[in-house]
DOPAKOL-214104 format. One record per residue (C-alpha): x, y, z. Coordinates in steps of 0.001 Angstrom, whole numbers, plus 500000, padded with zeros to 6 digits. Layout:
% DOPAKOL-214104
XYZ...
END
This chain:
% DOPAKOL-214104
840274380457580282843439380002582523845618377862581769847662375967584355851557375925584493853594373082584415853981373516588674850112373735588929849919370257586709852731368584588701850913369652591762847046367994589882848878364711589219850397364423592865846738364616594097845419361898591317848112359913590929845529357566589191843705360531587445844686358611583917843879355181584814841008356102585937839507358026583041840571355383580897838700352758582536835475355209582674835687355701579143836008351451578360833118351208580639831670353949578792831951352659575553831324348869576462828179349852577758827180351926574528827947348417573066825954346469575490822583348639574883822577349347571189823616346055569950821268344393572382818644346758571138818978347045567582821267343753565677820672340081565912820934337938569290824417335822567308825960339241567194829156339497570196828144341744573189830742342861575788828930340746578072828984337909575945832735338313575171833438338711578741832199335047579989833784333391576607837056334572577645838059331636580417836698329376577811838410330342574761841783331072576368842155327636577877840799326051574453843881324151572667842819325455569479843190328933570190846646328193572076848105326906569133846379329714566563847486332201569410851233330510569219851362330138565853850352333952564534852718335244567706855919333090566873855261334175562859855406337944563746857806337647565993860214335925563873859642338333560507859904341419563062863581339386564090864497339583560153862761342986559056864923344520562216868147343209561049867513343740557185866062347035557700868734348511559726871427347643557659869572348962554566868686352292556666871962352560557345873317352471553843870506355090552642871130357441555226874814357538554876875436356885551583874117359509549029874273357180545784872586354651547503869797357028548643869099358284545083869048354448543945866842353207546488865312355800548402862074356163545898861517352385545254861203352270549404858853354788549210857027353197546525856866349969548039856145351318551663852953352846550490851722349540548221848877347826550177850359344069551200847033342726550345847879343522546794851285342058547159850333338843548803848764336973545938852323337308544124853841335999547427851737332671546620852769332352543448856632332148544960856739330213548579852927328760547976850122328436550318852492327659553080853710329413556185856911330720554141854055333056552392853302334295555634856687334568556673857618336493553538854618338854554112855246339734557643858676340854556196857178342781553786855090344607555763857924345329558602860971346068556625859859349429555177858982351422558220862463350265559468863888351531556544862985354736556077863034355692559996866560354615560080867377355975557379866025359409558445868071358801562356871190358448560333870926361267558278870310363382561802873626362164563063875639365553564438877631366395561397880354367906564136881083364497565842881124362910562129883708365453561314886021365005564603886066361522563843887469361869560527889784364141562191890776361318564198891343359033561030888133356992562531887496353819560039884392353922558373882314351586560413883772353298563644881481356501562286878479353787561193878107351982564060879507354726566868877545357481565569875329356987563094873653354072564399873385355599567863871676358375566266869539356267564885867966354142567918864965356533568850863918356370565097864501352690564757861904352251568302859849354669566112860442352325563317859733348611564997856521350643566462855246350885562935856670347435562292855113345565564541851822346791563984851713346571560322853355342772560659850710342153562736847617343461559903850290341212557474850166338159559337845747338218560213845876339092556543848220336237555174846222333673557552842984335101556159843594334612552356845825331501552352843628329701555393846781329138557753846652328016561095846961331060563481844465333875564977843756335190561540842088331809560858840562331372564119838501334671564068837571334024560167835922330761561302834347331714564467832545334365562249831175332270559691830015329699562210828664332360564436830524331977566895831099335865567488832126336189571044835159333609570691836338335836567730836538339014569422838074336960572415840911336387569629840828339952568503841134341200572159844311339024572206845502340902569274844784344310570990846798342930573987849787342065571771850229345331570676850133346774573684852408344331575101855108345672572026854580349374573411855275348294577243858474346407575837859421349335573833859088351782577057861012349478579252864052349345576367863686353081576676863991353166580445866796350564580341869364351372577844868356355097576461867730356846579907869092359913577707866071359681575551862691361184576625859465361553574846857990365127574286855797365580577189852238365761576565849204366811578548
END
């Protein structure tokens, strides 16, 4: 089989510029209308159809209960993202640079980065209640370790050269932290709040599931039980959208600040 050269794909794409977009919407129409036919054929009429979901979606989305769920779960993430970002940068920081530290804490983050957070939350409970602080504390959670240990890895890949020149230069120790080592560290800390964001989002649909707190988490929970299926994968497409939204923002901070940086190109 031939395979084409990187000319010959430059010279494909030119001719279908909208090649990709276009195979991914065949494949959602595709797989919506798998969807359509087998659950129409085979599960019961309550069960959500693509259809179904489809005309919910003006309904649901202008529906002041969802607009406060949506703004609630949102605002939560969004704010224990803020904190894991700050928190978990510093403590990369201090693991990557610092050996002692790295042997003292390096295996409890591992430890606690691979616990599941739905066997931490019931102990988060037991210490801020069955309040939004819970849900706070387990977005945090959730975040804070894949910042961690990504940063932690970017400042441990910091040029050892320009590290030494600096000390040549009698630079101060926070000229090397937060001039090289922290530089070094941005693609890994993007890599990082990818993780983040996703797994503060399973934290907060989680948190809002178990303790019954306003926000999506409880709005799809109680669409389901009342049968109310389409509205609740309305709500879950919303979630979908968020975390695509994080991904386009991530891109465009690439674009904007770290034109130096490039992804690996893929086919």
């Amino acid at each position: 089989m031939k395979v084409l050269s990187l000319a010959d794909r430059a010279t494909v794409r030119a001719a279908f510029p909208g090649g990709n977009l276009a195979l991914k919407v065949l494949a959602g129409l595709v797989i919506a209308a798998l969807w359509q036919i087998l659950v129409g054929a085979w599960a019961p009429a309550y069960v959500a159809k693509p259809i179904g979901i489809v005309a919910a979606i003006p309904k649901v989305v202008a529906s002041a209960a969802f607009l406060q769920a949506a703004a609630s779960t949102v605002v939560a993430v969004l704010y224990g993202l803020a904190i894991a970002i700050v928190i978990g940068t510093a403590i990369g920081l201090i693991v990557g640079r610092i050996r002692t530290a790295d042997r003292a804490l390096g295996f409890y983050i591992s430890a606690l980065y691979a616990m599941p957070m739905v066997a931490v939350l019931p102990l988060v409970t037991l210490w801020f209640g069955y309040t939004n602080g819970a849900r706070l504390a387990i977005i945090v959670f959730a975040a804070f370790f894949s910042i961690a240990i990504n940063v932690a890895d970017g400042a441990r890949s910091a040029p050892p050269e320009h590290i030494e020149v600096a000390r040549a230069y009698r630079a101060r120790w926070h000229h090397i932290w937060l001039g090289i080592a922290l530089p070094a560290s941005l693609p890994y800390l993007l890599a990082g709040i990818r993780l983040a964001a996703g797994r503060a989002l399973i934290a907060a649909i989680v948190a809002e599931f178990f303790i019954s707190l306003e926000g999506l988490g409880f709005y799809i929970l109680f669409n389901s039980r009342t049968f109310n299926h389409d509205a609740a994968f309305v709500a879950v497409l919303v979630l979908a959208a968020f975390g695509i939204g994080v991904e386009l923002a991530m891109n465009w901070v690439i674009r904007r600040f770290m034109p130096w940086y490039r992804r690996e190109h893929r086919d």
